[in-house]
N, C-alpha and C positions, 0 to 999 in steps of 0.2 A: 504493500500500500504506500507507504513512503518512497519506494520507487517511483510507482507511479505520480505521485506527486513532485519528486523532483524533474522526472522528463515533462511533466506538464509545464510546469514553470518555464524550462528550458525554451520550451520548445515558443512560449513567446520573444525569444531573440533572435528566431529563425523565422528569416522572410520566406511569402507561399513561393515566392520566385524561387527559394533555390530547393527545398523540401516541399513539394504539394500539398502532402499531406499536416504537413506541421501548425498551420491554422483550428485543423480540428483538433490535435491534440491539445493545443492552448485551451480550445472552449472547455475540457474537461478538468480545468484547474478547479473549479467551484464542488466538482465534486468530491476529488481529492481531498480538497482542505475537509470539508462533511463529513467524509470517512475516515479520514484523520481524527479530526473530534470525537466523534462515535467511538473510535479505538480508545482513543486516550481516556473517555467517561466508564468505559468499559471495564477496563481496568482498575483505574483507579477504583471502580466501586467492587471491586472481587479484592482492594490490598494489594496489588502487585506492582514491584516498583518499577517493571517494566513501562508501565503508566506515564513514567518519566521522558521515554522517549520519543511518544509521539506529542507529549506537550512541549518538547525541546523542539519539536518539529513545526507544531505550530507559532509556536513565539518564533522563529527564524522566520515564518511566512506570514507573519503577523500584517508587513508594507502588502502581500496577495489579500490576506483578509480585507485591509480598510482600501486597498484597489475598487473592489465591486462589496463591500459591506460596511463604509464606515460607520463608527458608532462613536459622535462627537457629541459632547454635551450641549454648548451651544445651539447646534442644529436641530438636536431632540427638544430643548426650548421651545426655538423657533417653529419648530412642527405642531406640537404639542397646541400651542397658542393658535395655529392656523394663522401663522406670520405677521400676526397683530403685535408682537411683540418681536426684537430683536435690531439689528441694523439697518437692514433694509423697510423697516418701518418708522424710522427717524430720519434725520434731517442727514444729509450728507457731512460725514467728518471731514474737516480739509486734507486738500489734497490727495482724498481721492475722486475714484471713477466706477460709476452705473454702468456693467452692459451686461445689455438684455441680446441675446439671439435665440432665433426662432424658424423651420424650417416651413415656410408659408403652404406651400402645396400649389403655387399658384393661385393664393387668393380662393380657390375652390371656382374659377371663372367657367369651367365646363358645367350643365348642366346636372351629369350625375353625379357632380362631385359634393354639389351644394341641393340635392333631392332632398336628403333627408331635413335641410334649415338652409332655407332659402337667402335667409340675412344675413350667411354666415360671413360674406364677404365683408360687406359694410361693420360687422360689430367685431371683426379680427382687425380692420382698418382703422376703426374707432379706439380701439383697446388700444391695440400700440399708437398711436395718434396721442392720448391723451399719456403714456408711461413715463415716469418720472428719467428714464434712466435718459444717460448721456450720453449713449453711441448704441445704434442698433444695428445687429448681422443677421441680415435676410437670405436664406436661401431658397431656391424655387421660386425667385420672385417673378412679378408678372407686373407688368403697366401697360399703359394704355396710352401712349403719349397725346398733344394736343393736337385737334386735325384729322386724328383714328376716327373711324366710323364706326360705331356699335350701338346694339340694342341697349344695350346697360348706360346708355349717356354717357356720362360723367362718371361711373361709377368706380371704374378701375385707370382712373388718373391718380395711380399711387402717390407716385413724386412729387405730386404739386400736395396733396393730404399730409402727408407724412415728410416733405422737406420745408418747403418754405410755409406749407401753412400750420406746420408745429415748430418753429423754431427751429430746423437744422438744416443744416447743407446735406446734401447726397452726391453719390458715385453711386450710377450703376454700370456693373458690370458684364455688357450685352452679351450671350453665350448665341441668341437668333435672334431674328425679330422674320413674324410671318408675314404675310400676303399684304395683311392690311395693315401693317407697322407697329402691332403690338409686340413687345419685346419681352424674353425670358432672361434669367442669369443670378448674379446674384447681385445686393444693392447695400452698402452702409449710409447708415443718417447720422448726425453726430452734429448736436449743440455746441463741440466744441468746435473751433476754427480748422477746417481742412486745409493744411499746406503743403502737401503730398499724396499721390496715388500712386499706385501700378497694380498691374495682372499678375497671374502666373498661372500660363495653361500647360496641363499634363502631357503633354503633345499635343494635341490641336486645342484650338479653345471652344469646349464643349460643357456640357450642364454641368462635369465634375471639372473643376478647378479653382481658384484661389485668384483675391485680392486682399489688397490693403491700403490704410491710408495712414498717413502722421497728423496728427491732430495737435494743434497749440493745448496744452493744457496738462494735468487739471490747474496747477496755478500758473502766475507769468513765470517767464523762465523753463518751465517744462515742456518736452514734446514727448507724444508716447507712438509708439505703431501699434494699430489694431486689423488683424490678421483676419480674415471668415476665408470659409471652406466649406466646401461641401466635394467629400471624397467620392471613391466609385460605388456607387450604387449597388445593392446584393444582386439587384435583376432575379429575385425570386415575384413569384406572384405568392401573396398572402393565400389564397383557396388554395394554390399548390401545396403549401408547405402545413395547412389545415388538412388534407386532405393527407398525404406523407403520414403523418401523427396520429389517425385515427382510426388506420385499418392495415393489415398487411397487402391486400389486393392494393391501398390508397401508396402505399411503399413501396412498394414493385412497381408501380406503374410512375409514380413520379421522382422515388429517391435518386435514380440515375441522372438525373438531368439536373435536379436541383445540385447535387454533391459538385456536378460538373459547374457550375455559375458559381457556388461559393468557392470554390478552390479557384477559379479564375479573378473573382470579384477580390478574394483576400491578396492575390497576385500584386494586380493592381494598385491598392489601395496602401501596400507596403511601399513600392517606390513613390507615389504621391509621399506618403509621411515624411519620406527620405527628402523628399524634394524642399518640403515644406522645411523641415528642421535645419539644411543647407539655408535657405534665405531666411530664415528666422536665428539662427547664429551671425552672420551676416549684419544684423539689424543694429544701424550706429544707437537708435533709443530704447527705452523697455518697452516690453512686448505682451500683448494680450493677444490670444489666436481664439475663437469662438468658430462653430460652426455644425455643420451635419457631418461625423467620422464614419457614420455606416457599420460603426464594428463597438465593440466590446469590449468592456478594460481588460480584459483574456486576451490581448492581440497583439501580433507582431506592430502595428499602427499607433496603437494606444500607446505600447511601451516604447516606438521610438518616439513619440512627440513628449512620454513622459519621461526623458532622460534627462534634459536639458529644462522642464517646464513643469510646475505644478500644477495639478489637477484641482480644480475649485471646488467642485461637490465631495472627491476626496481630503479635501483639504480642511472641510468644514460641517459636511452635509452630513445626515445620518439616514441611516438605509440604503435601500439598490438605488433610487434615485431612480426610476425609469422614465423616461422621455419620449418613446414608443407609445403611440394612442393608437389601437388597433385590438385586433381577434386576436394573437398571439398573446402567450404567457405575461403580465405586465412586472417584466423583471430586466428590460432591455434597456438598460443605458445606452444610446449610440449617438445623442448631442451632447456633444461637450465645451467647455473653456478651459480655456490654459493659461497660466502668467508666467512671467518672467522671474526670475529671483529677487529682481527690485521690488519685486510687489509684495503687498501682504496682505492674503485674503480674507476680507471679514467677513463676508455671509457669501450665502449663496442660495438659492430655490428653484422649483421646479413648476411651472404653474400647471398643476395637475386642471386648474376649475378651467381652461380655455382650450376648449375640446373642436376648436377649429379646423384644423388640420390632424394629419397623422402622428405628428408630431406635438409635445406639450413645449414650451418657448422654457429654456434657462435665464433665469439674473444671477447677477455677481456681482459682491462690491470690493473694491480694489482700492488699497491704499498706496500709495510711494512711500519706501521707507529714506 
């Protein structure tokens, strides 16, 4: 069992590129540590001091436990209250920084995306519209620019809602724009002063890649870079992988295909991280990275962006933290934020109540030390 636990560990420092299979291995760290614990309670409650070893085992895996379990006082506060209490329900401490990111879905602007609550558009629009925070990372974003023609009017003129008519500058960063000049990609808004952008596309520039921008702030004298991302994609469909889980004919007929897209998908999304953590070392100011990673703190992805970078909900949150709004298990962390070592994070949240998309939106408040 501690075998297994050590190659699982390992096997998140092995990208899918050069082991195929070593992604999945990684997903089976949460079990490990389980069966570890169960060992170690095991014992201990029969008196044997054998007991000893697999708690020496877990205290060494203690940084895997608070990866995908932490258990911070603060944060269980915070939870507890229903976020009526704690930092992010007071007044901004100086010199730091609000960001909120959020994987929009596009706004929900197709028909069946917005069946089930027709308004979802306008009150996901509204919400972030009116949020306190200082810099927001959109992914899957969608606008409408002026001059598009559409049934919805006005309704998906994002940019003009959420940049200058809430106070912020925006960068979007255009992945298409279709027939009638609506554009997809991803977009930052940010109250503080934009004095720098740029891309970075994974090879071509497509829905999965990477900007950022410098922002004057948070006091005079400071500038910070803030990073959004949105990695490669699983390319599962959700009924597929529903289907997969609840029968053997439903695993036969879809496991093959599915195993094949994640093993390509975790490929992928390792040289992204790789890519990412080159121009974010790189970076002459401190660094926030926010955005959609597609993966799991079990992952070659996670652990390269968390080498160099602290992880916000690990850093302060309690529990899985899941961010995942869908039919699947709700134990899927895969939006995350990341700081720089200059930083120090004082809260973080998950907005489980804003069920707009598939995705629930992160905050994080962030101080300059």
């Amino acid at each position: 069992m501690l075998l297994g636990l050590l190659l699982s560990v390992a096997a998140e420092r092995v990208s899918g590129e050069q082991v195929s299979l070593a992604p999945l291995l990684a997903l089976t760290v949460p079990v490990w540590l389980a069966l570890t614990a169960l060992l170690a309670l095991g014992w201990a409650l029969r008196r044997r001091r054998i007991a000893l070893l697999p708690v020496a085992a877990l205290a060494l895996a203690w940084p895997q436990v608070q990866r995908g379990l932490p258990l911070h006082w603060a944060g269980l506060q915070a939870l507890a209250s229903g976020y009526k209490s704690g930092l992010l329900a007071q007044p901004a401490p100086p010199r730091s920084l609000r960001l909120l990111s959020a994987n929009v879905r596009i706004f929900n602007v197709y028909a069946h995306l917005r069946k089930a609550d027709p308004t979802a558009p306008a009150k996901a629009m509204e919400w972030l519209a009116t949020s306190p925070a200082d810099v927001l990372c959109l992914q899957e974003f969608y606008q409408e620019p002026t001059g598009t023609r559409s049934s919805d009017g006005d309704l998906f003129r994002v940019a003009d809602k959420l940049g200058p008519g809430s106070g912020r500058q925006v960068f979007v960063s255009k992945s298409l724009t279709n027939s009638m000049g609506a554009q997809f990609g991803l977009a930052i808004f940010s109250r503080l002063p934009i004095v720098g952008r740029g891309e970075i596309a994974f090879g071509r520039l497509s829905q999965n890649h990477a900007m950022w921008v410098d922002v004057a702030g948070p006091r005079p004298g400071d500038t910070v870079r803030v990073f959004n991302a949105h990695l490669q994609s699983m390319s599962m469909d959700e009924s597929d992988l529903v289907a997969a889980g609840s029968s053997k004919a439903g695993l036969r007929s879809k496991g093959r295909g599915l195993l094949g897209r994640f093993v390509r998908g975790a490929a992928a999304r390792a040289w992204q991280a790789d890519t990412l953590v080159a121009r974010i070392v790189r970076s002459p100011y401190p660094v926030l990275l926010a955005g959609d990673c597609n993966d799991l703190p079990y992952s070659y992805s996670y652990n390269s962006l968390a080498g160099s970078l602290q992880n916000a909900w690990a850093t302060v949150g309690f529990g899985p933290g899941n961010t995942y709004h869908g039919r699947l298990p709700p134990l899927l962390r895969i939006d995350q934020q990341f700081a720089g070592p200059q930083w120090q994070v004082l809260a973080c949240r998950v907005h489980t109540e804003i069920p707009y998309s598939d995705h629930f939106p992160v905050e994080a408040l962030y101080r300059l030390k």
